[in-house]
N, C-alpha and C positions, 0 to 999 in steps of 0.2 A: 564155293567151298573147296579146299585142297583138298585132294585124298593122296593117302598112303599107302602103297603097298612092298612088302616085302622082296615080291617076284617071285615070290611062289606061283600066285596067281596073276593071270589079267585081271581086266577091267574090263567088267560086263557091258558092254558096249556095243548094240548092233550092227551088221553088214551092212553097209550100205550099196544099192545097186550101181548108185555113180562110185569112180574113182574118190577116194575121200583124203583129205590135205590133214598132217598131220607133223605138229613140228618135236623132237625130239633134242632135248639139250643134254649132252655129259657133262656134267660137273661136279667129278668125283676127284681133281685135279687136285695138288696145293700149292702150285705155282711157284714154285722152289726159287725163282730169278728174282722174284718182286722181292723176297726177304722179311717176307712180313708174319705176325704170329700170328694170322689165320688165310686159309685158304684164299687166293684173290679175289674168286668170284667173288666174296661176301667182304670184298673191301666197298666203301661206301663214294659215293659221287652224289655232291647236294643233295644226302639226306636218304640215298636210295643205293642198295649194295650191285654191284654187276649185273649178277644174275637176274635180278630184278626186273631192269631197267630190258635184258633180252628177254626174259618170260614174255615179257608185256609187250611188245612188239607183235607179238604173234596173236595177242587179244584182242587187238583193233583190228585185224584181217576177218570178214565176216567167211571166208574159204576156209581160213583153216580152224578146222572141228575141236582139236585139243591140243594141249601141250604135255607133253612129257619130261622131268627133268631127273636127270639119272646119278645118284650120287651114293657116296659108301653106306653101310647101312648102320655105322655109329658117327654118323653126319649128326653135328649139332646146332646148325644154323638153319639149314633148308627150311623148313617149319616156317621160321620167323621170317625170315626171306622173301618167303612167297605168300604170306598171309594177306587175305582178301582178292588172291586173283584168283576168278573165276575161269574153268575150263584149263584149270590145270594140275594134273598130278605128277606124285612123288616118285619113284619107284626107288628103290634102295637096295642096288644093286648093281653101284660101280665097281671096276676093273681097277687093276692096274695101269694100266693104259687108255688113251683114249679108243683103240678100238676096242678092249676089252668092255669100259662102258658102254658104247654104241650097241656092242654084241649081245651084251647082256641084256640092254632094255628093247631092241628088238625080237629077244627070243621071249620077254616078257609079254610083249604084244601078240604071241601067234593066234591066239586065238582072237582077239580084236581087230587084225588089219587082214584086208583080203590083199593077194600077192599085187595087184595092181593099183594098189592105194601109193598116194606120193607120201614120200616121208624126209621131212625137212628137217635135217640135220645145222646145228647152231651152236658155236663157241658159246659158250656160259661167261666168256671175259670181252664178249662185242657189246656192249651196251649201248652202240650207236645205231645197232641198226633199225631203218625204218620200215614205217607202213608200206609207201612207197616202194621200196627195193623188196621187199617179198613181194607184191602184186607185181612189181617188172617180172621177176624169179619166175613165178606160177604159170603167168600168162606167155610169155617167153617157152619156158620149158614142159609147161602143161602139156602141148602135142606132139613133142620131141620123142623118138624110140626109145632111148637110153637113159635119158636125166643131165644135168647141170648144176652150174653153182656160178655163183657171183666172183669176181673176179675186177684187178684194174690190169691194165697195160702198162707195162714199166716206162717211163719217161727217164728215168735220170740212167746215164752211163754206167755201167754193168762192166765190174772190174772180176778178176777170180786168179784166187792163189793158186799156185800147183807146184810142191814141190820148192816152194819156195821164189817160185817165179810168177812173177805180177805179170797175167797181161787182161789185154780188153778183148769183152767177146760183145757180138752182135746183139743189143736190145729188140730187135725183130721178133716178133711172134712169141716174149718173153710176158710173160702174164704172173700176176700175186695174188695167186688163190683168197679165197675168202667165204665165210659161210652167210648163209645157211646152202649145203650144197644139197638137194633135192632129184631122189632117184626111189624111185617103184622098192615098194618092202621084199616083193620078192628075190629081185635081181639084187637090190646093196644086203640081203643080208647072206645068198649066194657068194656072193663076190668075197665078204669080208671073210666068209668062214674057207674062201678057197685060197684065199693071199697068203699063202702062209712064209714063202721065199721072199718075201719084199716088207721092209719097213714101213708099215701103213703110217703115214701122219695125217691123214686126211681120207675122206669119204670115197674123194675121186681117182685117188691113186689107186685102191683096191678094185675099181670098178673100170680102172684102165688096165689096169692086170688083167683082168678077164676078157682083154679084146675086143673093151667098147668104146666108142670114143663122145663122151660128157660136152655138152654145148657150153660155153660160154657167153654167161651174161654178164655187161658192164655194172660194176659197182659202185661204191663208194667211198671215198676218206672218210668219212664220217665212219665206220660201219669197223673203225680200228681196232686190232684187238691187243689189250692192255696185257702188256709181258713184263714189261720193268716199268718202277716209279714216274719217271718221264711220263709214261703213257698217259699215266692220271691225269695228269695235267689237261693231254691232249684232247681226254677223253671230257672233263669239265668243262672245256671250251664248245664242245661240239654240240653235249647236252644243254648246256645252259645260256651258251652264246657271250659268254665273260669266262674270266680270271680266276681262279679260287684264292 
């Protein structure tokens, strides 16, 4: 059964003595590129909206305890969205931005997460990703100091304007972030509230800001997150293994 909360409050939810796995989603987004009259996440893929398809990902990991998914609080799809997954709640109280969500629904949890609980942070618009690639993630990063995220290695040639002038830079040690990136409740939500000089676009930027250095674990294509129309495509292909 979903629950709802405002964020006024948590969710009464005990301490656990071990570290406890915890996936958190922002999807308070409306995805302005895709161009479409409702927010992307709740664009649909054979039958099932974005969001969905990532909530659910985190349902079949028997490690991770709950999910949280963080969206404005006159959201009119979530509800429908997420109806019948279990071990997932609402909270209603996204940002402006995506760290503004992040911030918010981790300040909703203080009294539910202890500072050393993992919290797995996940685009609301990857619908690819699997059971698989979070048990790498966990197990990977579970004994790591600092935290991580999934990631590929750029392969193709790496061109960059400047100024008007085209040249090539080195692909070496060049990596494409990707979520669910997973770091300790205490330290990412330090981090976020200390970034304040740097454009956070992700979990890991803010937590490199603060002088740590985030492991990388290899990802997936599959794990793509749908930005423009294209994607859909791409993202049908993956889920269903055909065409639309």
């Amino acid at each position: 059964m979903i629950q709802t909360t405002s964020c006024t409050l948590p969710l009464p939810l005990s301490l656990p003595e071990q570290p406890r796995y915890v996936a958190l989603i922002p999807a308070a987004g409306v995805g302005a590129r895709m161009g479409g009259a409702i927010p992307k996440q709740y664009l649909s893929v054979a039958g099932q909206s974005l969001l969905r398809y990532a909530a659910h990902a985190f349902f079949t990991v028997p490690e991770v305890a709950h999910t949280y998914v963080v969206v404005n609080a006159d959201d009119a799809y979530a509800d429908e969205a997420l109806a019948g997954l279990d071990k997932v709640s609402i909270l209603r109280c996204g940002g402006a931005t995506r760290r503004d969500s992040v911030t918010n629904g981790l300040a909703a949890l203080v009294s539910v997460l202890d500072a050393q609980d993992w919290v797995l942070v996940h685009d609301a618009a990857r619908p690819g990703l699997t059971a698989a690639l979070i048990t790498r993630l966990i197990r990977q990063v579970g004994t790591h100091a600092v935290g991580g995220l999934l990631a590929l290695p750029v392969v193709d040639t790496v061109k960059r304007v400047s100024d008007g002038r085209l040249e090539t830079i080195s692909r070496d040690g060049i990596w494409l972030a990707q979520t669910p990136q997973m770091f300790r409740y205490g330290l990412l939500s330090s981090a976020l509230s200390d970034a304040t000089a740097i454009n956070v676009t992700d979990e890991s930027s803010a937590v490199e800001a603060a002088g740590y250095k985030p492991l990388l674990v290899e990802g997936d294509g599959c794990n793509l997150k749908v930005t423009l129309p294209a994607d859909l495509i791409l993202a049908h292909f993956y889920l269903t293994g055909g065409m639309p």
